[in-house]
N, C-alpha and C positions, 0 to 999 in steps of 0.2 A: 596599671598593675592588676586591679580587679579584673577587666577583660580579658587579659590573656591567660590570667590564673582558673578565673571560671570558664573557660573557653575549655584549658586540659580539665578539670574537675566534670565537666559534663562528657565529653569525652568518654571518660572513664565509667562513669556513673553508667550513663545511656548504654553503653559498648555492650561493657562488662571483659574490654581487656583495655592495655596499658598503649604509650603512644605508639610504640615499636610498633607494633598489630597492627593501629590503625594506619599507621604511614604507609606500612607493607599491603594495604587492599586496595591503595589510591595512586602506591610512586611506585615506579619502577626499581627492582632491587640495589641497584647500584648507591642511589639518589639515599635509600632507605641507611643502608650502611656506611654511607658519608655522615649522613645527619646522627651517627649513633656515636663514630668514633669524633666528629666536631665535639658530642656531648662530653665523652670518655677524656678526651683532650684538656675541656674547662675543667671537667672534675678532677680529675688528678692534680693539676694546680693550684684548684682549690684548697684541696685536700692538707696538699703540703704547706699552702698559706695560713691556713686555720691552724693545722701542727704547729708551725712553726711560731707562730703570734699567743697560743698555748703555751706553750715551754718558754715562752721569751716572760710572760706575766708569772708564772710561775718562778722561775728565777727572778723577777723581779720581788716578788712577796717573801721568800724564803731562800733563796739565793741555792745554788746546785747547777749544774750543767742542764743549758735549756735545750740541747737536741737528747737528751736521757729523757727529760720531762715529758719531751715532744712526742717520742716512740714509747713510753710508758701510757701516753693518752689514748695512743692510735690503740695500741694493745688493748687496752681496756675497754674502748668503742667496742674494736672488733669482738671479743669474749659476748661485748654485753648483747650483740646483734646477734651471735649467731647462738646464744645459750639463754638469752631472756628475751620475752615478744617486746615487741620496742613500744608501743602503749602502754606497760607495766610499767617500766623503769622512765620514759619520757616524763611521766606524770610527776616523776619526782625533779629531775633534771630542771624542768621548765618552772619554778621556782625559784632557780640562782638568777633565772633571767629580769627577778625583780628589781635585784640592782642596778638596773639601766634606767629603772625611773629615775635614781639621782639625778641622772643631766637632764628633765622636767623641773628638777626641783633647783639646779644652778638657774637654768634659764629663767624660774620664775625669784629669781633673788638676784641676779647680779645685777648688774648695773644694762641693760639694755632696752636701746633707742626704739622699741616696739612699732614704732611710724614707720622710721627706716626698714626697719627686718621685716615686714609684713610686705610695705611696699616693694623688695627688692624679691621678693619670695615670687611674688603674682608678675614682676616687670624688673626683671635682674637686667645689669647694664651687660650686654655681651664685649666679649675681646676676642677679637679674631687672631689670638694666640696659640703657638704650639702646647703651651702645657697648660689652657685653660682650655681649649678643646677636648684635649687629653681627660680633665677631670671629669669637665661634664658625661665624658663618656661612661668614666670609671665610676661614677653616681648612679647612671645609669645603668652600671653593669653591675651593680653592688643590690640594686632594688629590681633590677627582672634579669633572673639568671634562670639558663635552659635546664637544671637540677629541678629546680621547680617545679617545670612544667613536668616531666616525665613523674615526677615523685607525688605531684596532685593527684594525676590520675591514677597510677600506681597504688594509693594507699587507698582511692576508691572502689578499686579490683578488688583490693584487700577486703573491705567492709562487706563490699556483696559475698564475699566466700566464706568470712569468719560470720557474718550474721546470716540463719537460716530463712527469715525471712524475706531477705531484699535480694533483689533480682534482680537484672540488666534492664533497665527500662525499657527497651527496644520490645522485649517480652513482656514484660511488667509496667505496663504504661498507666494501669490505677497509680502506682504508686509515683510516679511523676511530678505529681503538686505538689506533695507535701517533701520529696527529695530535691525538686531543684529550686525550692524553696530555700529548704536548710544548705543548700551550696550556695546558694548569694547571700543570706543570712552571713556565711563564715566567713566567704570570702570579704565581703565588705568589711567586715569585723576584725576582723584578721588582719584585711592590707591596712586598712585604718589604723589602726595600732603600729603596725611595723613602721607606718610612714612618719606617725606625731612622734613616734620616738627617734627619728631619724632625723626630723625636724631639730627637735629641740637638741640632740647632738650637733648637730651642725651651729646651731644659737650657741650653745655651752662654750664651743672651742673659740669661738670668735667672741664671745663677752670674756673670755677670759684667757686666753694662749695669743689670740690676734694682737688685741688691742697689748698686750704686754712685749707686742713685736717677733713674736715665737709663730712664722710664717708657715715655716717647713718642720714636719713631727716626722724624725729621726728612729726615734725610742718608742714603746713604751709606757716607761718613766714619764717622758713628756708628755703621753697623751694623756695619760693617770692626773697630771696637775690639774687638767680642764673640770674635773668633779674637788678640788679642793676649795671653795668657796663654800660648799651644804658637807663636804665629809671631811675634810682637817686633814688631820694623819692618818685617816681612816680611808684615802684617798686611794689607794695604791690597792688596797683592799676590795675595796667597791670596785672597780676597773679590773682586777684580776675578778673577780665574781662572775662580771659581765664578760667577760672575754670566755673563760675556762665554760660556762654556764652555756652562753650560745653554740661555741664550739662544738660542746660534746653534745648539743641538739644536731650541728648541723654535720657533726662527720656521718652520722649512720643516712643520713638524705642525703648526703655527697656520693659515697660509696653502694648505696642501696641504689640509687636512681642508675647509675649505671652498670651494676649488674643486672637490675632488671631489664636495660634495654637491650644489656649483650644476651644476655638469656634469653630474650622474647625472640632476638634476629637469631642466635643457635637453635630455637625451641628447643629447649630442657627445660629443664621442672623450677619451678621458680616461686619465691617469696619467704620472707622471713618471717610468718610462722611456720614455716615449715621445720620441720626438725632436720639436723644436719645431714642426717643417711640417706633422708627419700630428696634432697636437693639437693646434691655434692656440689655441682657443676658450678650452680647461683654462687652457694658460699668460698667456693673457689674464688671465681671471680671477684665477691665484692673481699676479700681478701688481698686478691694482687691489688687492686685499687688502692685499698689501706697501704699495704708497704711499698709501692710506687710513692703514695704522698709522705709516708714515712722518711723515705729516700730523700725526695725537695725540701723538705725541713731540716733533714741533717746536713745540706750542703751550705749551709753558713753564710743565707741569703740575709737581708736586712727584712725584721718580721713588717714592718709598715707598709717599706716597698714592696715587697712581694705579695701582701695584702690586696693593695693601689694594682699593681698589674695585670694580679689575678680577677680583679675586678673590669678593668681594661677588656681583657682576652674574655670577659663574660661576656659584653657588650659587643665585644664582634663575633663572637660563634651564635649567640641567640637571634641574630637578624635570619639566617632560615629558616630557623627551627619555628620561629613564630609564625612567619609566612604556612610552616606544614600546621601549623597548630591551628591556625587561624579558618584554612584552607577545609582542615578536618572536621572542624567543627559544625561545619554547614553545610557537610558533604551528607549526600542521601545514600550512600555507601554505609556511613557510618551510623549517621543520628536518623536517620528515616525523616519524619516530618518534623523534628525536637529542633528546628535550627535555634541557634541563638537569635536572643529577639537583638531588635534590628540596634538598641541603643550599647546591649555591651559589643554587638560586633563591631558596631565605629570604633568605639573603645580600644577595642583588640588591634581594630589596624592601624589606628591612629599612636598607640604605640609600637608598633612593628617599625610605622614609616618615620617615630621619632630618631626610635633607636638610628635607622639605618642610614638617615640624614647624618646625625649625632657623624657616624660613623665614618660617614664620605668627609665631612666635614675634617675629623681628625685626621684623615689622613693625604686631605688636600694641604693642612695648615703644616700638616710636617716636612711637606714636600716644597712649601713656598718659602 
């Protein structure tokens, strides 16, 4: 995840434009505008998974119709994207996301075999199953999704234009040290984080939904039980935090990532500080995105599975887009002599060729 996340992050940095750009200087237009709508395709999906998994925690805390919840979220998103700079108000947002420590804090209280889970972590027993292929996929589609990577670089566009000082590296190559410094700094920091928290959910629902016989998570309600060991009745609570909390982080990098890549491939004016008059076209776009995913949410999909699938459908549209990511990155096109040093580029491709293993593999095991 570091590699291909630092991979777009210098990209961006180095360029001083977004991935769209850089694909369009290296692939042929066609190739460019496949890997845009591949993107446009997971995002909308998303979009609607995240809506929908919103308003389902919402009705479940306060009870109301969860596709009203769902479309009053996206609305809200959208208002707050195109009328507040999204690091003003993120700042605030990314605070509800402390309530997903609690499943840190079941995992470190319940009843779990630490030998077992550790061991099974680094040397897991594989099953050459259809819907244990499937998961592994949808694990991995859940932890490197192609949103990501457009939206890394994307916000590093961002930083060279909003700060006067910083520069495209490729120009500005003093400042090189101490920028691709603070991109591995974050990025390690950052995936680190996202990952021991994803850990320890994974530990939570198995010390305590597994072992209770609660295989398949329907609801949820059910999945909200998994933090009741460290929160009680305050269970449902915490879990709606964490859902509603991450959501409304991740709808404006669902719908922003791809308008900025439909933006870049139309060239029109692009970005969200932009005010809405001198960038119609952008906030067009990442509006049709919102009420596209709007739409998926209110067709009365099951919010878990459509979660689960959406995560699915990440893990197979990201197998090109890494290959161009990966590609870009150490293109003399793009970075000049900045390539990546040689340990994140393994990295980078070693997860490209996870994924797309993963991938073959899913859909050899459906077919046997």
């Amino acid at each position: 995840m570091v590699g291909i996340q630092l991979a777009s992050a210098r990209i961006g940095r180095i360029s001083g434009k977004g991935l769209t750009e850089n694909f369009a200087r290296i692939c042929p237009r066609w190739l460019v505008s496949a890997l845009v709508v591949l993107l446009v395709v997971a995002n909308v999906i998303n979009l609607g998974a995240d809506l929908n998994a919103m308003g389902d925690a919402a009705n479940m805390l306060i009870g109301g119709n969860r596709t009203v919840f769902a479309c009053a979220f996206g609305i809200v998103s959208l208002l707050l994207q195109v009328f507040v700079p999204y690091e003003r108000y993120v700042s605030v947002l990314k605070w509800l996301t402390l309530s997903l420590l609690a499943y840190v804090g079941v995992g470190l209280t319940a009843h779990v075999h630490w030998e077992t889970a550790l061991r099974a972590t680094v040397w897991p027993k594989l099953h050459w199953e259809k819907d244990y292929a499937t998961t592994v996929v949808a694990i991995l589609g859940t932890t490197i999704s192609p949103y990501l990577f457009f939206w890394q670089a994307a916000q590093e566009v961002e930083e060279i234009n909003r700060v006067e000082a910083d520069k495209p590296l490729r120009i500005a190559p003093k400042q090189a040290k101490r920028q691709l410094r603070r991109l591995r700094v974050d990025t390690v920091v950052g995936m680190g984080f996202s990952n021991l928290i994803a850990f320890f959910m994974i530990v939570a629902t198995a010390a305590t939904l597994h072992v209770s016989g609660v295989s398949h998570i329907e609801t949820t309600s059910e999945a909200a039980k998994a933090l009741e060991p460290v929160a009680g009745k305050f269970a449902f609570l915490l879990f709606a935090a964490g859902v509603v909390g991450t959501g409304l982080l991740a709808l404006p990098v669902l719908s922003g990532s791809a308008a900025y890549a439909i933006a870049s491939l139309l060239k029109v004016r692009k970005g969200l500080d932009q005010p809405p008059a001198a960038a119609t076209s952008f906030y067009a776009i990442l509006a049709g995105a919102m009420v596209v995913g709007m739409a998926i949410s209110a067709s009365g999909l099951n919010p878990i599975r459509t979660l689960y699938w959406a995560a699915v459908i990440n893990a197979v549209i990201s197998v090109p887009i890494m290959v161009a990511v990966m590609v870009a990155a150490s293109h003399e096109k793009i970075v000049g002599n900045m390539k990546m040093p040689s340990v994140w580029r393994f990295l980078g491709w070693a997860a490209t060729a996870a994924m797309a293993v993963a991938t073959v593999a899913m859909a050899v095991a459906a077919l046997s």
